[in-house]
LUMTOR-271266 format. One record per residue: residue in three letters; residue number from 1; x, y, z of N, C-alpha, C, CB in turn. Coordinates in steps of 0.001 Angstrom, whole numbers, always signed. Glycine has a CB too. Example, Ala and Ser with C-alpha at 12.3 -4.5 7.8 and 13.67 -1.06 7.14 Angstrom:
LUMTOR-271266
{rec 'ALA' 1 {+13190 -5690 +7800} {+12300 -4500 +7800} {+13200 -3300 +7800} {+11308 -4473 +9046}}
{rec 'SER' 2 {+12850 -2250 +7080} {+13670 -1060 +7140} {+12900 +30 +7870} {+14084 -598 +5725}}
This chain:
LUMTOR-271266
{rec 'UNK' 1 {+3478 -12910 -15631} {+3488 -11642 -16360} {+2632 -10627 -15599} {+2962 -11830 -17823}}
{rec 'UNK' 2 {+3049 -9383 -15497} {+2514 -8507 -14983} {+1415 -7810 -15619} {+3338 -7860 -14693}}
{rec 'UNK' 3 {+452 -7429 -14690} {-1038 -6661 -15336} {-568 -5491 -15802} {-2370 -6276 -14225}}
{rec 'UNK' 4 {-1641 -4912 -16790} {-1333 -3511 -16981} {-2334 -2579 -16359} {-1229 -3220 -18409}}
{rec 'UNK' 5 {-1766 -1404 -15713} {-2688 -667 -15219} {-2831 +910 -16214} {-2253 -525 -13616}}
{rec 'UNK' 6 {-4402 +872 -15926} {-4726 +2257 -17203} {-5429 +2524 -16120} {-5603 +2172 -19030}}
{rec 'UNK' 7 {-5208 +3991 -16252} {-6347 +4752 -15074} {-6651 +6490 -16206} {-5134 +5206 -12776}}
{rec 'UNK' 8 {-8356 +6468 -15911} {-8838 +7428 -16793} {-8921 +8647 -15762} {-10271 +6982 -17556}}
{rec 'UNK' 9 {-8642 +9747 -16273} {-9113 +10965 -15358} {-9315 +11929 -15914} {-8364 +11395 -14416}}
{rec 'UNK' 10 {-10105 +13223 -15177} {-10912 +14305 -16069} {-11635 +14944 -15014} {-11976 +13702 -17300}}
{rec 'UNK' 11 {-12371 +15991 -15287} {-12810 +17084 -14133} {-14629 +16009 -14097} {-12821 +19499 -14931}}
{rec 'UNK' 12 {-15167 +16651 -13323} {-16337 +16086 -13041} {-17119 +16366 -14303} {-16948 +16602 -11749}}
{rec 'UNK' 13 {-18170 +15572 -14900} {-18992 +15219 -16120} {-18396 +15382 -17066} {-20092 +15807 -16347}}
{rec 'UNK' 14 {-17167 +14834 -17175} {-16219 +14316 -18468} {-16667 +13086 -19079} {-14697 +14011 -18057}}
{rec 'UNK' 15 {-17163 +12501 -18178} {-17250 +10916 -18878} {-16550 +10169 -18148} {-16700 +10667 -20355}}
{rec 'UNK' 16 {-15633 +10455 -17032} {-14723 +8738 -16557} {-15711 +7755 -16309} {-13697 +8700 -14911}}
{rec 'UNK' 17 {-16642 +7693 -15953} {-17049 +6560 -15269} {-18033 +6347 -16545} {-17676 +6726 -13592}}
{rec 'UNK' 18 {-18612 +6422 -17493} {-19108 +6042 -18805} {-18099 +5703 -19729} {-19881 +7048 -19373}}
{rec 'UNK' 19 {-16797 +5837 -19428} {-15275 +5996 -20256} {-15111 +4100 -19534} {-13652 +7832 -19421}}
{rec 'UNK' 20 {-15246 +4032 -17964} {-14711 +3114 -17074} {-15763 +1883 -17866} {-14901 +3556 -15193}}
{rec 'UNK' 21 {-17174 +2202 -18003} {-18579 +1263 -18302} {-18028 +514 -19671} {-20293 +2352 -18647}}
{rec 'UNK' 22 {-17892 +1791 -20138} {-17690 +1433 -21819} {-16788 -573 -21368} {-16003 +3250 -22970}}
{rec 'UNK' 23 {-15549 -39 -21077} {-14460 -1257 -20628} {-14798 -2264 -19526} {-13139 -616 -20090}}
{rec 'UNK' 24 {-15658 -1776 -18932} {-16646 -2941 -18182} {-16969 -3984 -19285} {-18238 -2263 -17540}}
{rec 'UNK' 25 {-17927 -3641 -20118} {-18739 -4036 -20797} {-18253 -4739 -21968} {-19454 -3135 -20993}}
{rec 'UNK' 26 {-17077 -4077 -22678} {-15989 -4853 -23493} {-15240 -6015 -22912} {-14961 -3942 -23873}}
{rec 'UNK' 27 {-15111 -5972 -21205} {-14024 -7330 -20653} {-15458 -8335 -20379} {-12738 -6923 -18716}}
{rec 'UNK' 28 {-16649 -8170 -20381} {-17817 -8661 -19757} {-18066 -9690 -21236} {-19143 -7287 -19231}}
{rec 'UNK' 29 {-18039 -9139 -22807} {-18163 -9329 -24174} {-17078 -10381 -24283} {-17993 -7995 -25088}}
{rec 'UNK' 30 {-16191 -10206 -23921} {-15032 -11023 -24053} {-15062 -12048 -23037} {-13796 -10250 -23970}}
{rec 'UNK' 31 {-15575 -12572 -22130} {-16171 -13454 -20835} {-15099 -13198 -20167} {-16552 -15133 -20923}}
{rec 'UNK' 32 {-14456 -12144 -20060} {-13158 -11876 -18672} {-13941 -11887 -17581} {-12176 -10259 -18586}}
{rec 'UNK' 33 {-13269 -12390 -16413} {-13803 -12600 -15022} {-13388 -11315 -14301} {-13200 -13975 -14274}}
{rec 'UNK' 34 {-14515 -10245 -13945} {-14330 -8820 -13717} {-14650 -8617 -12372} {-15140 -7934 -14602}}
{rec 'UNK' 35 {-14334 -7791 -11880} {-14731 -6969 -10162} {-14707 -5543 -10467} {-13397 -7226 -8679}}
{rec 'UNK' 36 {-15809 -5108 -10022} {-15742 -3598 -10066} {-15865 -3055 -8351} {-17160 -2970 -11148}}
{rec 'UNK' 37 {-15525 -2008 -8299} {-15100 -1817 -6908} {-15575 -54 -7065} {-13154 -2315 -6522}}
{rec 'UNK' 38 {-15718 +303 -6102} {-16263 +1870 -5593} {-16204 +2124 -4580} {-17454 +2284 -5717}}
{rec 'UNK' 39 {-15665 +2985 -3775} {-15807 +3843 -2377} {-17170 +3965 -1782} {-15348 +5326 -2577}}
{rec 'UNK' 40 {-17171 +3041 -502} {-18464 +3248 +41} {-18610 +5295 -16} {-18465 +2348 +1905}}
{rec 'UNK' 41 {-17918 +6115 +103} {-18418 +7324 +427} {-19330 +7684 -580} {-17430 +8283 +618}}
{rec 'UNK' 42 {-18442 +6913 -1984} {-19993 +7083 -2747} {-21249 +6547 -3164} {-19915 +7288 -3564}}
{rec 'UNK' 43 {-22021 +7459 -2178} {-23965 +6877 -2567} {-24218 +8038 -3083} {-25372 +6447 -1107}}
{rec 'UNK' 44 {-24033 +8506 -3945} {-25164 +9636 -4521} {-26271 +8638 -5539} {-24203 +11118 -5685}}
{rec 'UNK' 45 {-25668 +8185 -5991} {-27311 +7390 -6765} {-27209 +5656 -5984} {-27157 +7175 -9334}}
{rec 'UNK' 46 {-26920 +4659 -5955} {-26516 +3558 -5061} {-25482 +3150 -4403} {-26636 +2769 -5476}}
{rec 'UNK' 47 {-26016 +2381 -3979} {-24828 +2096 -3019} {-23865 +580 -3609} {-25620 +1806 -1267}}
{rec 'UNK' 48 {-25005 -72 -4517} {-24025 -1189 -5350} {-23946 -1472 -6537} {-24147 -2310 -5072}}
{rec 'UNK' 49 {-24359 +67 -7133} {-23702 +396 -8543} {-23093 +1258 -8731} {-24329 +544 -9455}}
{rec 'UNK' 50 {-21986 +1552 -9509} {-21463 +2488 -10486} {-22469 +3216 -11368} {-20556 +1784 -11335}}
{rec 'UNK' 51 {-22248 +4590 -11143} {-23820 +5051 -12000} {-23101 +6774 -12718} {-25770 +5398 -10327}}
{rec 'UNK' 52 {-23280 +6529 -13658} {-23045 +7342 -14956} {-23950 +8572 -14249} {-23688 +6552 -16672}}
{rec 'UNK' 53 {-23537 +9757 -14704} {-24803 +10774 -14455} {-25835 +10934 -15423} {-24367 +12129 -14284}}
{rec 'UNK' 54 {-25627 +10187 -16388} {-26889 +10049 -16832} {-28037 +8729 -17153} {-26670 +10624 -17788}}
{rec 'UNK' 55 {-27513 +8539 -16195} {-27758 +6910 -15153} {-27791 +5828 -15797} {-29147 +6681 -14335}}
{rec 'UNK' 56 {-26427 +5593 -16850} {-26134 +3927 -17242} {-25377 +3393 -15929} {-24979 +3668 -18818}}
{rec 'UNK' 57 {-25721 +2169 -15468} {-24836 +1788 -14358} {-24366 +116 -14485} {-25697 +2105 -12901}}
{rec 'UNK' 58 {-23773 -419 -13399} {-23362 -1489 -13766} {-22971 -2083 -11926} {-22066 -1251 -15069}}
{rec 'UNK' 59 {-22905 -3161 -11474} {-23390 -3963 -10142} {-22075 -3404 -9705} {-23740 -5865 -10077}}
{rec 'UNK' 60 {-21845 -3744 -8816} {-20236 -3022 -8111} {-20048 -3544 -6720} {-20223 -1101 -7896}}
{rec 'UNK' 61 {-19230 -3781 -6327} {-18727 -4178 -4834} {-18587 -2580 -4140} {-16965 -5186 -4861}}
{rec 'UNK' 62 {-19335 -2288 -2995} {-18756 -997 -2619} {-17509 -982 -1289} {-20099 -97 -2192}}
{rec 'UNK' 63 {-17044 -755 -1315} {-15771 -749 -661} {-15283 +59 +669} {-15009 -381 -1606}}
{rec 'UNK' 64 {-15388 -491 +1663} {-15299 +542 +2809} {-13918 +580 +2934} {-16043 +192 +4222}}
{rec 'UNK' 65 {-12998 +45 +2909} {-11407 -513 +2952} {-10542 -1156 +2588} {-11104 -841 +3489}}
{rec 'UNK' 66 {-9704 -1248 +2143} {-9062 -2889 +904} {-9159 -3768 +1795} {-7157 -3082 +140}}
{rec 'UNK' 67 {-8733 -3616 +3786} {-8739 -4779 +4740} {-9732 -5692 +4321} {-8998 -4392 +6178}}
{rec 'UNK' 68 {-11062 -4774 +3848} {-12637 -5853 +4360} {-12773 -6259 +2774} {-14576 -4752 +5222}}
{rec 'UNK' 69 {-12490 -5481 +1699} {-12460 -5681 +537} {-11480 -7037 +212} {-12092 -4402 -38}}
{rec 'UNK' 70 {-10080 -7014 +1008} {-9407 -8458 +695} {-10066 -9384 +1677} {-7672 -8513 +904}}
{rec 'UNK' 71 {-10276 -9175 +2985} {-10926 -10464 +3381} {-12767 -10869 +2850} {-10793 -10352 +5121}}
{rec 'UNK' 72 {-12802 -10364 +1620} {-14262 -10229 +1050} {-13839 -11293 -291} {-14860 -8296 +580}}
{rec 'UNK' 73 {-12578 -10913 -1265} {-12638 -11690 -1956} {-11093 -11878 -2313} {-13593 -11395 -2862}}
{rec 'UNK' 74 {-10811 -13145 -2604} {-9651 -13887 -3039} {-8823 -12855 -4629} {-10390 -15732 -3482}}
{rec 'UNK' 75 {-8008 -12211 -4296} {-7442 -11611 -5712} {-6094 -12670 -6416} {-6731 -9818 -5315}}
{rec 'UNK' 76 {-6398 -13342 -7380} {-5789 -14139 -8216} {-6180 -14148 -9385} {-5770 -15191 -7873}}
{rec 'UNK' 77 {-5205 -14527 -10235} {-6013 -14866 -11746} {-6457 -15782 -12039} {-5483 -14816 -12790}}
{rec 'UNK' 78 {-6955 -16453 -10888} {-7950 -17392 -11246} {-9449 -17376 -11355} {-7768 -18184 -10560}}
{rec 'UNK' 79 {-9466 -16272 -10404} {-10645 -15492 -10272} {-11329 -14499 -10830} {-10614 -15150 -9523}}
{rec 'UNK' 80 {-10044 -13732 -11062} {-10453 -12647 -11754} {-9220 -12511 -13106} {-10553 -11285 -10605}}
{rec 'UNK' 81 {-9815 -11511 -13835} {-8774 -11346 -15059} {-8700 -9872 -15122} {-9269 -12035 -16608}}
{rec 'UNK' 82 {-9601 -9172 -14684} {-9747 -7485 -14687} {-10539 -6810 -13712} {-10361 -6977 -15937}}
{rec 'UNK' 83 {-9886 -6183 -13069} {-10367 -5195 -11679} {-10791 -4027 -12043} {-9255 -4819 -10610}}
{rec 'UNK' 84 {-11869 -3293 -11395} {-11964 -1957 -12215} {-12622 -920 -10874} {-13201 -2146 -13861}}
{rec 'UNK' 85 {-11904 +282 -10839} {-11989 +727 -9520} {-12781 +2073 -10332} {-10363 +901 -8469}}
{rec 'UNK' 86 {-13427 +2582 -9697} {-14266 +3678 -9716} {-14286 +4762 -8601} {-15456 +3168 -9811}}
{rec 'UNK' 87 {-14226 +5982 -8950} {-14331 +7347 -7989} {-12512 +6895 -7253} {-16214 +7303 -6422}}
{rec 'UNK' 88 {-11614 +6904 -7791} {-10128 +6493 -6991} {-9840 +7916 -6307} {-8613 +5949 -8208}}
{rec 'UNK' 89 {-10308 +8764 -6307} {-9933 +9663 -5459} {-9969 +9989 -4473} {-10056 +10232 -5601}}
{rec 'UNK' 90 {-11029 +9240 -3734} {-11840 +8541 -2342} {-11456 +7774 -1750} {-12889 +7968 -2391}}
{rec 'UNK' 91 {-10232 +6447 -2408} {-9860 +5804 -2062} {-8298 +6391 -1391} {-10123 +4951 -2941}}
{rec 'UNK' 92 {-8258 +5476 -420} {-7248 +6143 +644} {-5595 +5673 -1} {-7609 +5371 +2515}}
{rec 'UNK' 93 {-4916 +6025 -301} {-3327 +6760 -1232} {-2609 +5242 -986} {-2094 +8616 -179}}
{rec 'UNK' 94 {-2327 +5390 +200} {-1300 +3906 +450} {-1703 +2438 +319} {-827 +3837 +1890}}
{rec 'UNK' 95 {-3062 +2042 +975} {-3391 +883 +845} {-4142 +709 -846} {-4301 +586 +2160}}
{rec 'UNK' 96 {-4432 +1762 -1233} {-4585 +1384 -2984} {-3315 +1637 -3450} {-5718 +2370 -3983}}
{rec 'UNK' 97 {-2554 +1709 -3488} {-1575 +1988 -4203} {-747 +249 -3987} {-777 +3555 -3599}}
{rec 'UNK' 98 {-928 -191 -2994} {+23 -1268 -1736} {-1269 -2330 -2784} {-175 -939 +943}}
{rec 'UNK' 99 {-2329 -2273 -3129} {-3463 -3422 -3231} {-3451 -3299 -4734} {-5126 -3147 -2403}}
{rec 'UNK' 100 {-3155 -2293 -5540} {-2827 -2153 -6976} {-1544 -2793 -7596} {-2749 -773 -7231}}
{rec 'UNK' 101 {-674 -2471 -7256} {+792 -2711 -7254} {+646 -5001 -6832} {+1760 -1247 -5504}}
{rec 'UNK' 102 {-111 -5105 -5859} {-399 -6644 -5737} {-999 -7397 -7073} {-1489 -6844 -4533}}
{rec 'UNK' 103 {-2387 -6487 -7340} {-3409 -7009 -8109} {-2582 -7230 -9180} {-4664 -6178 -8349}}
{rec 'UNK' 104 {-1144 -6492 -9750} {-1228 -6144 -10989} {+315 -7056 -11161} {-1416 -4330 -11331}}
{rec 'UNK' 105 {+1125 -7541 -10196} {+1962 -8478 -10003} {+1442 -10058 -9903} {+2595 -8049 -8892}}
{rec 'UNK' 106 {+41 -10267 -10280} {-791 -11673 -9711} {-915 -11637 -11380} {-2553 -11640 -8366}}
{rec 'UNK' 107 {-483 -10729 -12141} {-601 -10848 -13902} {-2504 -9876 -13893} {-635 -13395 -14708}}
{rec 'UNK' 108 {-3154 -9371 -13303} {-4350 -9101 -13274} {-4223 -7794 -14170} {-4934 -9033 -11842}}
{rec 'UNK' 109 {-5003 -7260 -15018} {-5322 -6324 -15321} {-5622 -5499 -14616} {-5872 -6422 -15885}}
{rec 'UNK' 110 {-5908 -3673 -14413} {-6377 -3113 -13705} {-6979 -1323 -14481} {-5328 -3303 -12591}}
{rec 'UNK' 111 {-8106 -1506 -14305} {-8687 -151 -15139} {-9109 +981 -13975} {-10258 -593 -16192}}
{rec 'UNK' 112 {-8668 +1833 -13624} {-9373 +2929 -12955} {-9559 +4478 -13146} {-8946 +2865 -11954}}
{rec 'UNK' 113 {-11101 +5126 -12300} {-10893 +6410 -13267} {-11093 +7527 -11809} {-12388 +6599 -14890}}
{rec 'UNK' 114 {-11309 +8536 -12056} {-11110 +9124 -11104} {-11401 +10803 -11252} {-9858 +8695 -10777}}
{rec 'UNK' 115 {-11574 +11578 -10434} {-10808 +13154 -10752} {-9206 +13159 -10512} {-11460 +14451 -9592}}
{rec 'UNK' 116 {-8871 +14009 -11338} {-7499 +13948 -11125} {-7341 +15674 -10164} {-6555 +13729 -12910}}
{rec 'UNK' 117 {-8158 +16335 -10128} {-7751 +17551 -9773} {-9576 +17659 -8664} {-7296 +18825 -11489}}
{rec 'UNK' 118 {-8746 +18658 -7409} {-10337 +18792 -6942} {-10814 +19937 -6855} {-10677 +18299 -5699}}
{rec 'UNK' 119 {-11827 +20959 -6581} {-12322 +21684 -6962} {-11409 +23214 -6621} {-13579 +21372 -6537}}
{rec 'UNK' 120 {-10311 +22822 -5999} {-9557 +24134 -5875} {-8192 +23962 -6781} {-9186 +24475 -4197}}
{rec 'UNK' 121 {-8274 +23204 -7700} {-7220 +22635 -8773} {-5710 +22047 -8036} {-6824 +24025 -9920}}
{rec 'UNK' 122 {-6496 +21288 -6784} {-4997 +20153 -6293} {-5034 +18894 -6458} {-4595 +20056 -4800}}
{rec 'UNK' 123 {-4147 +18477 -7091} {-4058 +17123 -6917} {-4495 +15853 -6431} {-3516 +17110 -6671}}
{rec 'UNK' 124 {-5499 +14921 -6480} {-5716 +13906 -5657} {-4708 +13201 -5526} {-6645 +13210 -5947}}
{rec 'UNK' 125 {-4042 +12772 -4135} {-3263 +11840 -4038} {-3034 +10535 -4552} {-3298 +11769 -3237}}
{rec 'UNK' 126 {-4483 +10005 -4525} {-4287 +8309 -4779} {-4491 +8864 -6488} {-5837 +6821 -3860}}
{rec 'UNK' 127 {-5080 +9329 -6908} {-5239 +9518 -8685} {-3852 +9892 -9278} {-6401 +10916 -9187}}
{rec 'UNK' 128 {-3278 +10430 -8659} {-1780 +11010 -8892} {-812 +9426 -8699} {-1304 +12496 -7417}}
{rec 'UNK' 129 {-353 +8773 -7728} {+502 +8089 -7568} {-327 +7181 -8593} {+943 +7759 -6140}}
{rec 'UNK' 130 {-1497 +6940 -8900} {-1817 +5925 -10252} {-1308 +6607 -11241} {-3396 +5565 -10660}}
{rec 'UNK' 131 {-1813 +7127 -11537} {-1237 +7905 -12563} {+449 +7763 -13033} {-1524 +9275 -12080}}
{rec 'UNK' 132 {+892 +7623 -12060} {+2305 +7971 -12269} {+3088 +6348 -12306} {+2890 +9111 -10873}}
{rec 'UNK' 133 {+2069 +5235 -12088} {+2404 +3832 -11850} {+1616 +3217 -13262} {+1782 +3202 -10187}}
{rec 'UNK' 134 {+985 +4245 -14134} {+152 +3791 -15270} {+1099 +3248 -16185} {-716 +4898 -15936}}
{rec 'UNK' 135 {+506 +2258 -17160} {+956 +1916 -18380} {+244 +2541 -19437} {+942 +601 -18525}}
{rec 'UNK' 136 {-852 +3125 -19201} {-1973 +3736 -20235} {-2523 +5028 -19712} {-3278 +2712 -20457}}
{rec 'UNK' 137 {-2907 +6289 -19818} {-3678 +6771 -19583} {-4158 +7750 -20402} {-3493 +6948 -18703}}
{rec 'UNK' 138 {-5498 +7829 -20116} {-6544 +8279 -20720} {-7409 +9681 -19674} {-7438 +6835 -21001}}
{rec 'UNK' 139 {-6972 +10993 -20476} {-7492 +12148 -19902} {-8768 +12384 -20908} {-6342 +13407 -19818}}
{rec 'UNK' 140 {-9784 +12818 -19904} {-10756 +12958 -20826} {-11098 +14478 -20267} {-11986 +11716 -20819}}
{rec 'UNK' 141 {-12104 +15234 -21323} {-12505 +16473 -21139} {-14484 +16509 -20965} {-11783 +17328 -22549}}
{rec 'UNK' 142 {-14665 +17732 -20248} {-15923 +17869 -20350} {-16322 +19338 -20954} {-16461 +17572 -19037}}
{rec 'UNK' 143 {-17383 +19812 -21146} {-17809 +21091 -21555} {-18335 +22180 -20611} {-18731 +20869 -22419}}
{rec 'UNK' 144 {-17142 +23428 -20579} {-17740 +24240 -19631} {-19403 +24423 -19856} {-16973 +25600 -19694}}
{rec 'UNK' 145 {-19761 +24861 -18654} {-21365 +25401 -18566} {-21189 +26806 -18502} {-22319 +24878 -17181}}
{rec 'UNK' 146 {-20305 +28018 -19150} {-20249 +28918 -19047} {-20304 +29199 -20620} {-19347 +29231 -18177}}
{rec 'UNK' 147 {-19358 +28598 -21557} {-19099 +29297 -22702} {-18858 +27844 -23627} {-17736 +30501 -22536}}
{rec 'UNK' 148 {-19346 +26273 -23157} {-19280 +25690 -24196} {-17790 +24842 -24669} {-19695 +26701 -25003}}
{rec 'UNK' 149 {-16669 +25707 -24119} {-15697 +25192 -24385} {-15221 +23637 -23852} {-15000 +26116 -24086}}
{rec 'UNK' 150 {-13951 +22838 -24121} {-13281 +21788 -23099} {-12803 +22579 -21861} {-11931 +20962 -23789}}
{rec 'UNK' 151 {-13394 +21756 -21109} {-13561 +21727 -19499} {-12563 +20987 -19048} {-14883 +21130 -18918}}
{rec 'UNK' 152 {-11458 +21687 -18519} {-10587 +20947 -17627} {-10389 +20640 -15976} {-9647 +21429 -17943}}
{rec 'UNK' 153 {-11840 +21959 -15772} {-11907 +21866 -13872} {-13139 +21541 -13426} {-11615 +23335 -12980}}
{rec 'UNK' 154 {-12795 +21123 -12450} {-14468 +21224 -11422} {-14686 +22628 -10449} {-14517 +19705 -10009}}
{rec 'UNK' 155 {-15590 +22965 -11328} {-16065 +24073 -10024} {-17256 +23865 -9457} {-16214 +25563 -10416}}
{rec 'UNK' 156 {-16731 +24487 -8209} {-18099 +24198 -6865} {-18670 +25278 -6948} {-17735 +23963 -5098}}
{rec 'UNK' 157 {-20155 +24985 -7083} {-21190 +26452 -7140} {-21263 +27298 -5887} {-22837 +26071 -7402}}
{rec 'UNK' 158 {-21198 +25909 -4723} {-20869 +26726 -3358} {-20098 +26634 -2386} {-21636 +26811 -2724}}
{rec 'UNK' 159 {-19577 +27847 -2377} {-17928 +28165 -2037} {-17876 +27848 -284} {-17407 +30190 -2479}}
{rec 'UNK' 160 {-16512 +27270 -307} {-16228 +26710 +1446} {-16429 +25295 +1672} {-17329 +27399 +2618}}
{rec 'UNK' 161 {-16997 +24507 +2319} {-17086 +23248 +2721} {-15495 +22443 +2916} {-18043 +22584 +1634}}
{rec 'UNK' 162 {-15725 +21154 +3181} {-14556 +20541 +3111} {-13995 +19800 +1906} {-14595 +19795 +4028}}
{rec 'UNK' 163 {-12752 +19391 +1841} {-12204 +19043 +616} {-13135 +18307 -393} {-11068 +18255 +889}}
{rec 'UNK' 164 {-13371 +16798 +971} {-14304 +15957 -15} {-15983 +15912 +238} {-13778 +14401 +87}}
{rec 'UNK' 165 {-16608 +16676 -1042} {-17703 +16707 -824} {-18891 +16211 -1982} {-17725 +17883 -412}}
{rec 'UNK' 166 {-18903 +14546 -1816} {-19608 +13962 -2711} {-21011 +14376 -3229} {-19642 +12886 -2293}}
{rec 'UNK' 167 {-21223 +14690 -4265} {-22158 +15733 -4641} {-22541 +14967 -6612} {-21114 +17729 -4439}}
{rec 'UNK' 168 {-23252 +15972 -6953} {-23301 +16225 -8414} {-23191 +17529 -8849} {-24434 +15769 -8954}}
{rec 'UNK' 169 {-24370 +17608 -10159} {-25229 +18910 -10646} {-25492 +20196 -9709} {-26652 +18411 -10986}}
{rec 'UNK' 170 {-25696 +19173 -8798} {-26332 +20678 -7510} {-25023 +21289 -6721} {-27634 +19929 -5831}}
{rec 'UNK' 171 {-24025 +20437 -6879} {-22811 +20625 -6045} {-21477 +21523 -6625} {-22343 +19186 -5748}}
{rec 'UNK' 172 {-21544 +20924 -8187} {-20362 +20715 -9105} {-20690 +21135 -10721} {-19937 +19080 -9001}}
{rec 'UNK' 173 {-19932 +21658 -11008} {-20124 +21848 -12869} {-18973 +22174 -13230} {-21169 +23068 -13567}}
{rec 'UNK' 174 {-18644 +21468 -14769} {-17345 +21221 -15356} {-17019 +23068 -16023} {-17511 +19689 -16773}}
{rec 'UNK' 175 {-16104 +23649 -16096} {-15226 +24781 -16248} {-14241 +24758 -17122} {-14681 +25077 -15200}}
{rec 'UNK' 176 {-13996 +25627 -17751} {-12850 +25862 -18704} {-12368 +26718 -17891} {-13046 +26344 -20190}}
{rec 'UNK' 177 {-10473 +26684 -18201} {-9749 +27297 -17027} {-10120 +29176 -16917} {-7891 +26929 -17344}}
{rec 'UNK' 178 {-10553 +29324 -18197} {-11486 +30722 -18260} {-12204 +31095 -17452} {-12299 +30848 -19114}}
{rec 'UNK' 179 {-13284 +30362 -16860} {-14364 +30458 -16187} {-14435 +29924 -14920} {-15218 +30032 -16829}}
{rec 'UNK' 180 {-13157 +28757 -14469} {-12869 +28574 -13627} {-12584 +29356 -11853} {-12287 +28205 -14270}}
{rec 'UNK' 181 {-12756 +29013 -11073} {-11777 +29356 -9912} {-12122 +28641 -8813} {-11739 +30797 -9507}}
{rec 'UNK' 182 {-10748 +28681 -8207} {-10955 +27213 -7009} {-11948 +28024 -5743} {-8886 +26481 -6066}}
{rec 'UNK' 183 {-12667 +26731 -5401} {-13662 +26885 -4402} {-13698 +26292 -3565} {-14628 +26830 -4633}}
């Protein structure tokens, strides 16, 4: 039987990755045999946790590539029962998509969250083709820092740089499409 895949997404300080913990922590309650996984690009707070911005976190495999990530650990359901990927927007389009599509044919569960949009309101590739391979998904909202409202974008305080620029607070703040504009 095939896994089901749910992938959460939302502009930056929505909650995905406290949305992702929450379901950590429920398959952990239930003694499911779990892997959490993260993009080495992201270290803003560690390098082998998943970390909430308001710093609940949880142990994590960090991930430079699925190559070193599969020759790192055996994916079966014998091993595992639920995979849970964090920051998927970092992760590179084809070989997650090629290593999802596996995990989730081995009968494995699969939870991931992500931005779905980046700070000039385009599309992430790999969050998109999940998205579109989901059995579940879950959009979450955050609160502009302008007027209070649901926040559907990320805006960058400072304008230019390159696409991906792993950051926080100092980098990034959630927008209502009001107050918004791509940066």
């Amino acid at each position: 039987m095939r896994g089901t895949l749910e992938t959460i997404v939302g502009a930056m300080f929505a909650g995905k990755t406290s949305e992702l913990l929450k379901r950590i922590l429920w398959a952990e309650h239930q003694k499911k045999k779990i892997l959490v996984i993260k993009p080495s690009i992201d270290d803003r707070y560690s390098e082998k946790l998943i970390t909430t911005h308001n710093n609940l976190s949880h142990d994590c495999y960090s991930m430079v590539d699925w190559e070193s990530t599969n020759n790192n650990f055996t994916f079966d359901n014998k091993n595992f029962d639920m995979i849970f990927l964090d920051e998927i927007q970092f992760m590179s389009p084809k070989p997650t998509i090629e290593n999802v599509e596996k995990i989730l044919n081995l009968g494995i569960d699969v939870v991931c969250a992500g931005l779905d949009q980046d700070s000039r309101g385009k599309p992430w590739e790999t969050s998109s083709f999940l998205l579109g391979l989901s059995d579940k998904i879950t959009k979450i909202y955050g609160f502009c820092n302008v007027c209070g409202l649901e926040a559907t974008k990320t805006y960058r305080k400072i304008e230019g740089g390159s696409r991906t620029q792993v950051g926080a607070a100092n980098i990034y703040e959630p927008r209502c499409l009001k107050h918004w504009e791509p940066r």
